[in-house]
Short mmCIF file of the C-alpha atoms (twelve columns), coordinates in Angstrom:
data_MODEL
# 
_entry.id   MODEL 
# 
loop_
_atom_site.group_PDB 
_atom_site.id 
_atom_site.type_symbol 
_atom_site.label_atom_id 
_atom_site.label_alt_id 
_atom_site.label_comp_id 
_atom_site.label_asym_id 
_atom_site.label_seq_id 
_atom_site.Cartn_x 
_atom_site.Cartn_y 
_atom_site.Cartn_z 
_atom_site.pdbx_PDB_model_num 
ATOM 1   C CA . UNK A 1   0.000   0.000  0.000   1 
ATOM 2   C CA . UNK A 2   1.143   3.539  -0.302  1 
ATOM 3   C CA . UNK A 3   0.930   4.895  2.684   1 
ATOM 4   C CA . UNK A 4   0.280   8.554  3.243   1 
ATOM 5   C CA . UNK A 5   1.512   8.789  6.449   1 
ATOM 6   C CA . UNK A 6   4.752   8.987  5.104   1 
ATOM 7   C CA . UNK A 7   4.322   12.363 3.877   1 
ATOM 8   C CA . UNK A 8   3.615   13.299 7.335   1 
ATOM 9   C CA . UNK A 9   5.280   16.122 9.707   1 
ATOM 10  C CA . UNK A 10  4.270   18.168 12.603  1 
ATOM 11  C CA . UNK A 11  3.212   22.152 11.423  1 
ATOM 12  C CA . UNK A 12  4.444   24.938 13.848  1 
ATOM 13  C CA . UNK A 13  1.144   27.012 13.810  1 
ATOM 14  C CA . UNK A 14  3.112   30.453 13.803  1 
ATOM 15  C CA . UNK A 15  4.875   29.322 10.876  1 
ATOM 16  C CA . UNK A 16  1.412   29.151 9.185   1 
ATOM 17  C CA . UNK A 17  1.998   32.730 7.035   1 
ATOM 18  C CA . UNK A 18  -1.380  34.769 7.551   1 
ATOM 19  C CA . UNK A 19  0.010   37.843 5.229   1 
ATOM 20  C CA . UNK A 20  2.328   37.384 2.230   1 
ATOM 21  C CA . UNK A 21  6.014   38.807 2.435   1 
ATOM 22  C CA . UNK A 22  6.149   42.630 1.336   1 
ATOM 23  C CA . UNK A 23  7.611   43.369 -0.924  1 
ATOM 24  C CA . UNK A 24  6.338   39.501 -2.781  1 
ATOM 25  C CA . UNK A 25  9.753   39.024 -3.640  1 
ATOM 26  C CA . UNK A 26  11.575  39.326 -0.339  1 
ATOM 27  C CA . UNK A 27  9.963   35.707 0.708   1 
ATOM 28  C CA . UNK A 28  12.540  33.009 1.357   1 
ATOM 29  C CA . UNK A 29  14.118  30.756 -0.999  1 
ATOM 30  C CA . UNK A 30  15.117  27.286 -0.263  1 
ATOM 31  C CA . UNK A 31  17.313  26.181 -3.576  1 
ATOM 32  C CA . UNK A 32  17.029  22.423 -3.453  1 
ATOM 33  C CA . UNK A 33  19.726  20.561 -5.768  1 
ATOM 34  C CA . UNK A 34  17.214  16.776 -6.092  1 
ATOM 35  C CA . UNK A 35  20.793  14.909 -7.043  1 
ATOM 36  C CA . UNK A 36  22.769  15.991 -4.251  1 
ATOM 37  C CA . UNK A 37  20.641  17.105 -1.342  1 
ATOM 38  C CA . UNK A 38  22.563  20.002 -1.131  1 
ATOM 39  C CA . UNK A 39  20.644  23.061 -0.196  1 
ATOM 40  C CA . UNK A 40  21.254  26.995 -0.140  1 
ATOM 41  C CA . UNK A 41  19.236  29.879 1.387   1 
ATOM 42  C CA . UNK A 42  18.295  32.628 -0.461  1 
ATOM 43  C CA . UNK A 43  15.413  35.597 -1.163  1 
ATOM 44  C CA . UNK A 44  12.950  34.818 -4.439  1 
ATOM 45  C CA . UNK A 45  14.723  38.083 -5.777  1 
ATOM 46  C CA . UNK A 46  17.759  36.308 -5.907  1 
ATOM 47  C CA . UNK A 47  15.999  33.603 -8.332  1 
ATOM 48  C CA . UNK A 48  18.028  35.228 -11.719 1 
ATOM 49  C CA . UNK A 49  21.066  33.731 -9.637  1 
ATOM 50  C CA . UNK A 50  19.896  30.565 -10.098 1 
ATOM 51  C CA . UNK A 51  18.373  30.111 -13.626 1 
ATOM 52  C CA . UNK A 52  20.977  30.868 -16.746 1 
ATOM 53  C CA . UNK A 53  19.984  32.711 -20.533 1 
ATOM 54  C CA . UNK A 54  17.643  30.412 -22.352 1 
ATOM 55  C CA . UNK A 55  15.684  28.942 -19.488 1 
ATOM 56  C CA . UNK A 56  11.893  28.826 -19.723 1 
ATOM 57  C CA . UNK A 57  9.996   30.041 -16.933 1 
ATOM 58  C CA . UNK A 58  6.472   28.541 -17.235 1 
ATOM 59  C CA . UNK A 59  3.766   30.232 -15.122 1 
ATOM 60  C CA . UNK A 60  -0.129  29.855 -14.842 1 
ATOM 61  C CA . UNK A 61  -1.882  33.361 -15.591 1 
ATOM 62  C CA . UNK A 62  -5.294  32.243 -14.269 1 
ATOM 63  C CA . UNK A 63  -6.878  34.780 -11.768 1 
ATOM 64  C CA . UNK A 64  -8.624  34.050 -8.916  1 
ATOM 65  C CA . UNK A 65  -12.808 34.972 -9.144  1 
ATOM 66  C CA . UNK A 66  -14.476 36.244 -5.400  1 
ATOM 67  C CA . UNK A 67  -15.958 32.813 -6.006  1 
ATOM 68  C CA . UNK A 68  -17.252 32.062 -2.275  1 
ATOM 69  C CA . UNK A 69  -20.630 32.986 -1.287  1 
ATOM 70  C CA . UNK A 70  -22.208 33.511 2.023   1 
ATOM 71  C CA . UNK A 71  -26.226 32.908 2.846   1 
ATOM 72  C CA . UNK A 72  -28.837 31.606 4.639   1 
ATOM 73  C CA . UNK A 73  -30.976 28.437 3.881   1 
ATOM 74  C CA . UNK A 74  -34.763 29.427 3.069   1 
ATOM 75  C CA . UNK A 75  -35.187 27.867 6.046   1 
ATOM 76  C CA . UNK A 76  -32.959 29.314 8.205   1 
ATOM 77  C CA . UNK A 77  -28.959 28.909 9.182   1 
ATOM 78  C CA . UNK A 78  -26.060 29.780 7.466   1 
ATOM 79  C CA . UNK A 79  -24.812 28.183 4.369   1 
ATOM 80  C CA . UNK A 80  -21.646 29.075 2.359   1 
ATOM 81  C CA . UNK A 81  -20.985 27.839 -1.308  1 
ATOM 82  C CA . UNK A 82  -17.925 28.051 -3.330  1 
ATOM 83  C CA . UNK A 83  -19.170 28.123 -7.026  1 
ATOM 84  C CA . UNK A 84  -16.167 26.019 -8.738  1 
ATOM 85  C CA . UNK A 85  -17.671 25.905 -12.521 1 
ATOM 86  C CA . UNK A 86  -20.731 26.215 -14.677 1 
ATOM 87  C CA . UNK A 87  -22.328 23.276 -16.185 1 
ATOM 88  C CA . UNK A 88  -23.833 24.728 -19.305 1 
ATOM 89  C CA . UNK A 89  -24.729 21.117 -19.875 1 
ATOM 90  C CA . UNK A 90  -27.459 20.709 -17.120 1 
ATOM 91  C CA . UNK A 91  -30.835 21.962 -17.421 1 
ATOM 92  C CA . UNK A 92  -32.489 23.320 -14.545 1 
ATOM 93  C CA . UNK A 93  -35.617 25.220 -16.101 1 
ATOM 94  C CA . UNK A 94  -33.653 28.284 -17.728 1 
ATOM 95  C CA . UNK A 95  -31.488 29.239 -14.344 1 
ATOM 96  C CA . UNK A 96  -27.708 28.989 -14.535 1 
ATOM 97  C CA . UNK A 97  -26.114 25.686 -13.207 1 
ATOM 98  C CA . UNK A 98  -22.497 25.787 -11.771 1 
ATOM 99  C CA . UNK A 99  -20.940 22.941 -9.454  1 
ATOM 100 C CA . UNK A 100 -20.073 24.520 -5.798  1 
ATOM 101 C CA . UNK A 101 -18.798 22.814 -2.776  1 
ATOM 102 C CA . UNK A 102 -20.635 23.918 0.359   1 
ATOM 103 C CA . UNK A 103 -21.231 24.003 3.710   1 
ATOM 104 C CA . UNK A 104 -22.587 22.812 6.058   1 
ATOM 105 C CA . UNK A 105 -22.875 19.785 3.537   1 
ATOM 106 C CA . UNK A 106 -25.452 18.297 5.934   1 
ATOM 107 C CA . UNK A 107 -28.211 21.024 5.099   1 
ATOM 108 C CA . UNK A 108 -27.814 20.802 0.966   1 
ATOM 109 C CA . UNK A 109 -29.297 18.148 -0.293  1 
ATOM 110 C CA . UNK A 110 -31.409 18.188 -3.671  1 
ATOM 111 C CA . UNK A 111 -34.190 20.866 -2.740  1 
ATOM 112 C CA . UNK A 112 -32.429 22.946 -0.592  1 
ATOM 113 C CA . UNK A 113 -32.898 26.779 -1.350  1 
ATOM 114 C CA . UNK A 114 -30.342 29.267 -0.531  1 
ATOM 115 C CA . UNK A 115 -30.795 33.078 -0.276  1 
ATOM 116 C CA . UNK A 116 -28.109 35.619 -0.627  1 
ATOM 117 C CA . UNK A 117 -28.205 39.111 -0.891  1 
ATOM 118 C CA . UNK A 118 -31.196 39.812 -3.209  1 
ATOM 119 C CA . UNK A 119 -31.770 39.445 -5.876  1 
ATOM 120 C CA . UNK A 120 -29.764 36.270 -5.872  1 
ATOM 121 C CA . UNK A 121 -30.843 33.139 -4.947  1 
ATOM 122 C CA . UNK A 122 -29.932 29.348 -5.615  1 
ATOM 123 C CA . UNK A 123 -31.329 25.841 -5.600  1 
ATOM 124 C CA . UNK A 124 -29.647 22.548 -4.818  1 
ATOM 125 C CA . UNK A 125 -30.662 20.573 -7.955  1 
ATOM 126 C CA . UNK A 126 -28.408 17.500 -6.915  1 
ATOM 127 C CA . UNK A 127 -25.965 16.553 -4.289  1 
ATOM 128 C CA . UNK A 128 -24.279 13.250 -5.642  1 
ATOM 129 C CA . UNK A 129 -22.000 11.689 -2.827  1 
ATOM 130 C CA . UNK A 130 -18.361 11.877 -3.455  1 
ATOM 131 C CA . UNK A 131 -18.716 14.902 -6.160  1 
ATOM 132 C CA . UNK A 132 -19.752 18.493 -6.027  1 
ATOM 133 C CA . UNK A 133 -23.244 20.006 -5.662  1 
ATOM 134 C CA . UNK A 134 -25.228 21.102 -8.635  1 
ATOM 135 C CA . UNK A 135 -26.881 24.336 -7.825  1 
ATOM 136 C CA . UNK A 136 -28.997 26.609 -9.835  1 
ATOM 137 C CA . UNK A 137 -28.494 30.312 -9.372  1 
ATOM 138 C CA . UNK A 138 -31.559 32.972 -10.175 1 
ATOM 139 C CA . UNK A 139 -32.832 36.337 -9.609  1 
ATOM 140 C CA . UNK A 140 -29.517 37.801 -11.728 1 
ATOM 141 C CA . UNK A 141 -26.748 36.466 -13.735 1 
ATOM 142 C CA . UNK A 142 -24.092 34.964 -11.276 1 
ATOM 143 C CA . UNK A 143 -20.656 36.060 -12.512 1 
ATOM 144 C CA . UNK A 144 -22.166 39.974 -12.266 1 
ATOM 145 C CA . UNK A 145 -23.544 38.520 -8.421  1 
ATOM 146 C CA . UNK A 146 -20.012 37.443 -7.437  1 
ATOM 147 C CA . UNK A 147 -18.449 40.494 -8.326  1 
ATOM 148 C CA . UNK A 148 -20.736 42.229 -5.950  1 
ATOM 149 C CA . UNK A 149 -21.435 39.884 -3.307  1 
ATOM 150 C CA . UNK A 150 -18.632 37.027 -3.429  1 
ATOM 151 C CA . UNK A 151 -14.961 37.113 -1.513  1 
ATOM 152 C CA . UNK A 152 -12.019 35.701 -2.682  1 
ATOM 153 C CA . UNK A 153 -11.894 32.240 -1.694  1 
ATOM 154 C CA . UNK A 154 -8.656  32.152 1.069   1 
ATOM 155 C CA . UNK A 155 -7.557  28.627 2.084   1 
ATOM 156 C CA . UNK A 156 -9.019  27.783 5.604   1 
ATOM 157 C CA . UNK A 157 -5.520  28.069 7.666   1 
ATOM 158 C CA . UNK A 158 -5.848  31.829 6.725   1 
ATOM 159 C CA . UNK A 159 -7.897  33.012 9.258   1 
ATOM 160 C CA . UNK A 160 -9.860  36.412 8.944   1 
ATOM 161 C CA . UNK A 161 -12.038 38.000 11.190  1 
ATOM 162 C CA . UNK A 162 -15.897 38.377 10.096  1 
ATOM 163 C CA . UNK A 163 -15.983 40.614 7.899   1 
ATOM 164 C CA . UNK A 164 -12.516 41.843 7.786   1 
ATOM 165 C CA . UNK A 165 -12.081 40.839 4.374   1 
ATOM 166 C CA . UNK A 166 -14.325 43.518 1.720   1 
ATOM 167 C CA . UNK A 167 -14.352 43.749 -1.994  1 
ATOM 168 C CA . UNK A 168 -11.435 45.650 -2.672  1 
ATOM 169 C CA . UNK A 169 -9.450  44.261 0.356   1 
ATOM 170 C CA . UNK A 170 -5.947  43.796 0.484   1 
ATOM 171 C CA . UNK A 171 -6.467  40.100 -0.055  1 
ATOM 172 C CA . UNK A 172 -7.688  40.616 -2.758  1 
ATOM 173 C CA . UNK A 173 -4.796  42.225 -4.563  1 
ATOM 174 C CA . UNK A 174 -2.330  39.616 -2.164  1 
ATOM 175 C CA . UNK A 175 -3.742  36.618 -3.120  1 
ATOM 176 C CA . UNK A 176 -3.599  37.076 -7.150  1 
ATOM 177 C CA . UNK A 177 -0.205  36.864 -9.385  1 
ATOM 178 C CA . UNK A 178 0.988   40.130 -10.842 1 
ATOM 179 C CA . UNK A 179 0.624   38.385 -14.062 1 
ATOM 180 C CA . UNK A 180 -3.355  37.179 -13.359 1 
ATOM 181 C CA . UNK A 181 -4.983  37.812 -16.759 1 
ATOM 182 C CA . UNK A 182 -8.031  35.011 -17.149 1 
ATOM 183 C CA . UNK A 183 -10.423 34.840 -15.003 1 
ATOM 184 C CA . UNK A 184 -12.003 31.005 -13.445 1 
ATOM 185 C CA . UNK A 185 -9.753  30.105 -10.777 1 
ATOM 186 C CA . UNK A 186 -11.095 29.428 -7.477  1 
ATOM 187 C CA . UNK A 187 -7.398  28.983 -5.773  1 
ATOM 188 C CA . UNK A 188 -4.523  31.147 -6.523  1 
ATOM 189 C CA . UNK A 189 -1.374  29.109 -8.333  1 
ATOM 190 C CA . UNK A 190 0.553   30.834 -5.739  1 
ATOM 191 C CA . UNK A 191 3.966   29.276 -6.458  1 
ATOM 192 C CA . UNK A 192 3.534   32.570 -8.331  1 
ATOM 193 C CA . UNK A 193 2.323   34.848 -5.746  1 
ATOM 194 C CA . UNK A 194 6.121   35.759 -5.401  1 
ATOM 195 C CA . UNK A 195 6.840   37.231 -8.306  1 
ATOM 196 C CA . UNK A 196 6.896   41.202 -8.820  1 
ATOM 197 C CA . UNK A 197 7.220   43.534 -11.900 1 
ATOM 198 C CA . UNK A 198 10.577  44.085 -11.285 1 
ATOM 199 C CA . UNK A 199 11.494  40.521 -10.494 1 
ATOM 200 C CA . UNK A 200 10.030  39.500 -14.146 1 
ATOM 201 C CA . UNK A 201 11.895  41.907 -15.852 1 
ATOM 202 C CA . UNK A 202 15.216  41.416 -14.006 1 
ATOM 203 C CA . UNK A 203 14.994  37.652 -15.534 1 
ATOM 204 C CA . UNK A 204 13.911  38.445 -18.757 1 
ATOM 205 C CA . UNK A 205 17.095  40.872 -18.986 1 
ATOM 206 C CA . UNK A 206 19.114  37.908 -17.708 1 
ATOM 207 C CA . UNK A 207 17.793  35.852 -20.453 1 
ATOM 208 C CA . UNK A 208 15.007  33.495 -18.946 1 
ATOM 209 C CA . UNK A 209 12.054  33.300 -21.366 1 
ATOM 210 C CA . UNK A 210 8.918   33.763 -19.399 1 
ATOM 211 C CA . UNK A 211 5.652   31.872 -20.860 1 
ATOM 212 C CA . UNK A 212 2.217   32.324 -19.452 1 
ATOM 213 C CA . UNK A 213 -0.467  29.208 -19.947 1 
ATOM 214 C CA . UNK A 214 -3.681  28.676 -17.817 1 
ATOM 215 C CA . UNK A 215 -4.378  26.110 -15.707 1 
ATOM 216 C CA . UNK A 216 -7.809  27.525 -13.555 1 
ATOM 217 C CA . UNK A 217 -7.438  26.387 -10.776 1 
ATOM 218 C CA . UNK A 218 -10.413 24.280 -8.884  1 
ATOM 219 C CA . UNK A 219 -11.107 21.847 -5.929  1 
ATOM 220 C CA . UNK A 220 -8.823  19.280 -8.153  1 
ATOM 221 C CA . UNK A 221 -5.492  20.921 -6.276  1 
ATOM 222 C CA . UNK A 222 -6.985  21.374 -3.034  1 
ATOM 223 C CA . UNK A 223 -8.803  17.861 -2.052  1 
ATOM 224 C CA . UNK A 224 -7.779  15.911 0.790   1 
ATOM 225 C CA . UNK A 225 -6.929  12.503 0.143   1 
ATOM 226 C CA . UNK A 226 -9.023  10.287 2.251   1 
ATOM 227 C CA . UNK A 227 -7.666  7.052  3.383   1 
ATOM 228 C CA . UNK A 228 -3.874  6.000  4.458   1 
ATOM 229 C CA . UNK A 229 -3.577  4.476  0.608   1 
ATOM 230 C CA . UNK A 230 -2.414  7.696  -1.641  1 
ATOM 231 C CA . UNK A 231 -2.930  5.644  -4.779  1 
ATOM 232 C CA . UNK A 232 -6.753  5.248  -4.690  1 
ATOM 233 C CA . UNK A 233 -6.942  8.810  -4.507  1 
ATOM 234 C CA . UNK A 234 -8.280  10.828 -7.929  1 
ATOM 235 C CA . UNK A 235 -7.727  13.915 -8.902  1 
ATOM 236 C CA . UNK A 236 -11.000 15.931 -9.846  1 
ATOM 237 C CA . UNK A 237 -10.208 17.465 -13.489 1 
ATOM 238 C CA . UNK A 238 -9.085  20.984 -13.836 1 
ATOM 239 C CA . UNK A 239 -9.305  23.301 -17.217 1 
ATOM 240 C CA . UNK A 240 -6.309  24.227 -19.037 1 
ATOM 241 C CA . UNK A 241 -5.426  25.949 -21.712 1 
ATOM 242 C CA . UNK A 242 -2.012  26.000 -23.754 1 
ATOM 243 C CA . UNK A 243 -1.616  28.379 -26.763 1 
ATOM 244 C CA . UNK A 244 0.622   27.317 -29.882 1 
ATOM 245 C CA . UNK A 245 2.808   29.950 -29.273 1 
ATOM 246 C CA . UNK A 246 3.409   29.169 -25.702 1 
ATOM 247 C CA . UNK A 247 4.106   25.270 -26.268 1 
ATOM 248 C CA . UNK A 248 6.109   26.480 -29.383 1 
ATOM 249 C CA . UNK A 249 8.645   28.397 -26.814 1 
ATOM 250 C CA . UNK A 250 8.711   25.628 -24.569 1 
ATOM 251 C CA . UNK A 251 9.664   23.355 -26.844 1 
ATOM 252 C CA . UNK A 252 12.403  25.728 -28.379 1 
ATOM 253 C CA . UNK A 253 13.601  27.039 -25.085 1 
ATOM 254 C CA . UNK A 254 14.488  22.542 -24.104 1 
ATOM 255 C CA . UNK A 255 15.590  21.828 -27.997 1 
ATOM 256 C CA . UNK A 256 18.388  24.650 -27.437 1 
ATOM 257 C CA . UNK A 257 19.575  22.937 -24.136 1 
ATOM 258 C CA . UNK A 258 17.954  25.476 -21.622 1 
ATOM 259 C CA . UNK A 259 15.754  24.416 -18.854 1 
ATOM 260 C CA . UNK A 260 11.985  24.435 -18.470 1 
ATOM 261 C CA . UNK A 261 10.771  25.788 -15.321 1 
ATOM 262 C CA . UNK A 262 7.968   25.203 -14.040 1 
ATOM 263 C CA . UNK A 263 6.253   28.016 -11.697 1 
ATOM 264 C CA . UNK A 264 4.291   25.492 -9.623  1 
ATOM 265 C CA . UNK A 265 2.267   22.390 -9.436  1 
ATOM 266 C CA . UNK A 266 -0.350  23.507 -11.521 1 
ATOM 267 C CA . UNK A 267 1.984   24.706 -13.989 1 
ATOM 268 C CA . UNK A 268 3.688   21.072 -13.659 1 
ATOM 269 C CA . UNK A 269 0.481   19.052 -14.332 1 
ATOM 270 C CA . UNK A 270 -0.180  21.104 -16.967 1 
ATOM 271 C CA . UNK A 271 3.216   20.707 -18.732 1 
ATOM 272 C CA . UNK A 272 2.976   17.167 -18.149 1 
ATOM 273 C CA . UNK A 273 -0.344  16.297 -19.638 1 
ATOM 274 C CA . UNK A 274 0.461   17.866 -22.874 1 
ATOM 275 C CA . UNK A 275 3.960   16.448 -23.032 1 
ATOM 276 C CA . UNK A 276 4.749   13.131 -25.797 1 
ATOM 277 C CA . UNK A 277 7.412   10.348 -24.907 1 
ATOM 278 C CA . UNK A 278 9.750   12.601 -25.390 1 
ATOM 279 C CA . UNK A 279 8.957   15.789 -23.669 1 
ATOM 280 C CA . UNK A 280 7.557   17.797 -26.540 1 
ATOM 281 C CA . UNK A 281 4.553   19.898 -24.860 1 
ATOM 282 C CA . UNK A 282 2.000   20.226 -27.952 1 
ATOM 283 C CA . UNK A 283 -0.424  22.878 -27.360 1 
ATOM 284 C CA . UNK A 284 -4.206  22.522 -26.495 1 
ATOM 285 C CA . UNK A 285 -7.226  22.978 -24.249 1 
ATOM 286 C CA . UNK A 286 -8.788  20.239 -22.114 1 
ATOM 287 C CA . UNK A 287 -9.440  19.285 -19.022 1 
ATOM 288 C CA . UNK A 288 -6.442  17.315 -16.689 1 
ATOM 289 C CA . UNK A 289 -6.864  15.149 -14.001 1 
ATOM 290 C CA . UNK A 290 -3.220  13.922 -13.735 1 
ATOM 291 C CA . UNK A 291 -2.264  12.868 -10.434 1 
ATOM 292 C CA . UNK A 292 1.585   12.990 -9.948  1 
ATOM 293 C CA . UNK A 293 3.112   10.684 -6.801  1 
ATOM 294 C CA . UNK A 294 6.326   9.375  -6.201  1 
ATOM 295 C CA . UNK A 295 7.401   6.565  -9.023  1 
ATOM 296 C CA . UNK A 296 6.360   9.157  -11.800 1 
ATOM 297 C CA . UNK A 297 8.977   9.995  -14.909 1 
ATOM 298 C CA . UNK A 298 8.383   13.332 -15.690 1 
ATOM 299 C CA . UNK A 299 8.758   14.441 -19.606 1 
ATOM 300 C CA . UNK A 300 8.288   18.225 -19.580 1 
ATOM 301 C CA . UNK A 301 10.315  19.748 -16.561 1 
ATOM 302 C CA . UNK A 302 13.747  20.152 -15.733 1 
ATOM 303 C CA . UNK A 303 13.192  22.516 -12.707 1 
ATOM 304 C CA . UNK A 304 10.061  23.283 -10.509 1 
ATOM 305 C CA . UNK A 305 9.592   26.626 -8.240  1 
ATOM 306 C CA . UNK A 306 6.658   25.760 -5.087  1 
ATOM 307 C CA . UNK A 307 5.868   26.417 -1.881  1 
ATOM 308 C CA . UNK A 308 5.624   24.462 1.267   1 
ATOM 309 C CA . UNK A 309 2.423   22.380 1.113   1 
ATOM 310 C CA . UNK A 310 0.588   20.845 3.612   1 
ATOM 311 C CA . UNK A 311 1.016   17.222 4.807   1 
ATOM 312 C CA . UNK A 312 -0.550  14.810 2.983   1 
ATOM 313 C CA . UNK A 313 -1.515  16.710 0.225   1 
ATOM 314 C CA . UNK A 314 -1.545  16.146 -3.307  1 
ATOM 315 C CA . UNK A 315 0.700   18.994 -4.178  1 
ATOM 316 C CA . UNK A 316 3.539   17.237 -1.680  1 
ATOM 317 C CA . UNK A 317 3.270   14.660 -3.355  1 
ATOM 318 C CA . UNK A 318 3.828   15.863 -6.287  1 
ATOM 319 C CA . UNK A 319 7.103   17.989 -5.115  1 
ATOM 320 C CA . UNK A 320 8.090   14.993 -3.387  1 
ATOM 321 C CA . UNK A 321 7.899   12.906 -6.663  1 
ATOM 322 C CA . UNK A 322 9.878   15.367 -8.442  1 
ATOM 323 C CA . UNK A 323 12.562  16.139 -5.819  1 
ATOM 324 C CA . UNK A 324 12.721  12.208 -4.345  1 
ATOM 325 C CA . UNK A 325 10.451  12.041 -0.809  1 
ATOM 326 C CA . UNK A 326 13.661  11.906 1.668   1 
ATOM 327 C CA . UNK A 327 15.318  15.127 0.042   1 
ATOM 328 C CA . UNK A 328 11.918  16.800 0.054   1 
ATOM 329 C CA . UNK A 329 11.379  16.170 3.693   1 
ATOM 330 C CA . UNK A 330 14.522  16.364 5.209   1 
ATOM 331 C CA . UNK A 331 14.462  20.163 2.923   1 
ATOM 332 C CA . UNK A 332 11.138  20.713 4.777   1 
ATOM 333 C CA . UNK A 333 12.402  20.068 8.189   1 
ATOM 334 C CA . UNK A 334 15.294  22.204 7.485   1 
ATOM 335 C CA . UNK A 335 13.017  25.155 6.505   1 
ATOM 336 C CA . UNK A 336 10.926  24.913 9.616   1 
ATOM 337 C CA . UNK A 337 13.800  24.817 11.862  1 
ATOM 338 C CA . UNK A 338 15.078  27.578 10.062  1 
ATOM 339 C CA . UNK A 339 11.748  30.239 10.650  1 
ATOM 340 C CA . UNK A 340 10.864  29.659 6.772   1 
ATOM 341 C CA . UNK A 341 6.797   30.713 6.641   1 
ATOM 342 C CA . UNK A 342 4.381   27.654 5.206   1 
ATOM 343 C CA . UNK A 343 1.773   27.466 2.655   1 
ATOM 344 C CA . UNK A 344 0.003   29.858 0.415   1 
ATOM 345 C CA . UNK A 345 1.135   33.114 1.994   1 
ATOM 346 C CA . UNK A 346 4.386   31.281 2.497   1 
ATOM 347 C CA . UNK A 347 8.314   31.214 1.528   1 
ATOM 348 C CA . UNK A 348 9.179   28.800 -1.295  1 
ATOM 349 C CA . UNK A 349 11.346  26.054 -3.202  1 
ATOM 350 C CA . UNK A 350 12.946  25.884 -6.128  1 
ATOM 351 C CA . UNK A 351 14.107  22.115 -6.575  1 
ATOM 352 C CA . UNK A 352 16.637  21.511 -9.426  1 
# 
């Protein structure tokens, strides 16, 4: 069996980074070489140090939609939904159908309604166990609603006070890449989060090619795996989209011996659907479910900037595939000895 508890290790709550580093780029930077173990300690500014002229540096320009909203069941009690993606496909007497995770998941079965600020207002249309809601949204079209009413969607180890957290708030701005240009993601890729204006174009003038594709981000990154046995886990699939131009410059950037890096797991599983036998990433749009563990050969990339993920998550495992698991860890417990700040709002890797 493979057992998850080996991707297990204690979290020092005040490690747990509530704000992002300020400026983005001044956020630590553990440099993990995955052949040797070695290891340096740097800033992300100090990232052109590390990459050399004709690297590829692959990020994911989705941006993050206010895509959680708050309400109160028709028959009373709170009720919060995160609206993940339409379903165009369903028909639910002429209202708009998206799939949301909500809670609490007791009170939503098929029937439920749920009332928001007016005029919106939803119906669970079907609750299938193991899978997302189906809810139909009415009373006014939703994307215009969640501009108005919804918040950005913060991981739950951020913790905000009630209210503390407005349209317009600093979060926000924080949690979105400078580079955020398409809008569907209901996580931030926030390997990127790092990265400043000034940052980009110090590695462009050092010669890194930077290439933007989408991967919108949805519940796919953030499940929990349930169970001690990592392999019957499965990924929930996730829209990309990869231009010809993009995959052209990928291609071009590893034919010409530089490295591809990839900005993140998203980025990664992105890379590495579209890649052939050989590692040549052919553009296209889809939908990915890849699930990358220890024991995978990647194809696509040479080099991989994250953060620090949480245990037992499908994003370590996915680092700790790339990097080798006792390399990864032993990196990890280095970082938290050393003060390095964890997760989204947290310091990062790059593992070459």
């Amino acid at each position: 069996m493979s057992s998850l508890g080996d991707f297990d290790f204690e979290v020092p709550e005040a490690q747990i980074a509530q704000r992002p580093a300020e400026p983005r780029d001044a956020a630590r930077l553990l440099v993990l070489d995955r052949a040797t173990g070695a290891r340096t300690h740097a800033r992300v500014s100090d990232l052109p140090r590390f990459l050399a002229p004709g690297d590829c540096l692959v990020v994911n320009d989705a941006r993050v939609v206010p895509a959680r909203l708050r309400g109160r069941r028709s028959s009373g009690g709170g009720v919060e939904l995160l609206v993940t993606r339409p379903r165009p496909d369903v028909t639910a007497g002429g209202r708009e159908v998206w799939e949301a995770m909500g809670r609490p998941a007791r009170h939503l079965g098929p029937g439920a309604r749920v009332l928001f600020a007016p005029p919106l207002a939803a119906e669970v249309v079907a609750a299938p166990a193991g899978g997302p809601l189906l809810v139909a949204f009415e009373g006014a079209p939703l994307a215009a609603e969640l501009r108005r009413q919804g918040e950005v969607p913060l991981p739950p180890y951020i913790r905000r006070a009630p209210g503390e957290a407005p349209a317009g708030s600093a979060d926000d701005r924080a949690y979105q890449t400078v580079y955020a240009a398409r809008d569907g993601a209901v996580a931030a890729p926030t390997a990127g989060l790092h990265f400043t204006p000034a940052l980009l174009a110090a590695l462009e003038q050092a010669g890194v090619r930077i290439v933007r594709i989408t991967l919108w981000v949805g519940p796919g990154t953030f499940a929990p795996i349930r169970g001690d046995d990592y392999a019957a886990h499965r990924m929930l699939p996730e829209r990309y989209e990869v231009a010809p131009e993009a995959a052209c410059a990928v291609n071009a950037a590893r034919a010409a011996g530089g490295r591809v890096v990839a900005v993140g797991t998203t980025v990664t599983r992105t890379l590495e659907t579209l890649a052939d036998p050989e590692g040549r990433v052919r553009p296209g749009a889809g939908e990915t479910a890849l699930y990358i563990t220890p024991g995978y050969r990647f194809r696509a990339i040479d080099a991989l900037m994250t953060n620090f993920h949480q245990p037992r998550s499908t994003p370590l495992l996915l680092a700790a595939a790339f990097a080798g698991r006792a390399r990864l860890l032993d990196a990890y417990a280095e970082a938290i000895a050393s003060g390095y700040r964890l997760f989204s709002y947290g310091d990062s890797m790059l593992i070459r």
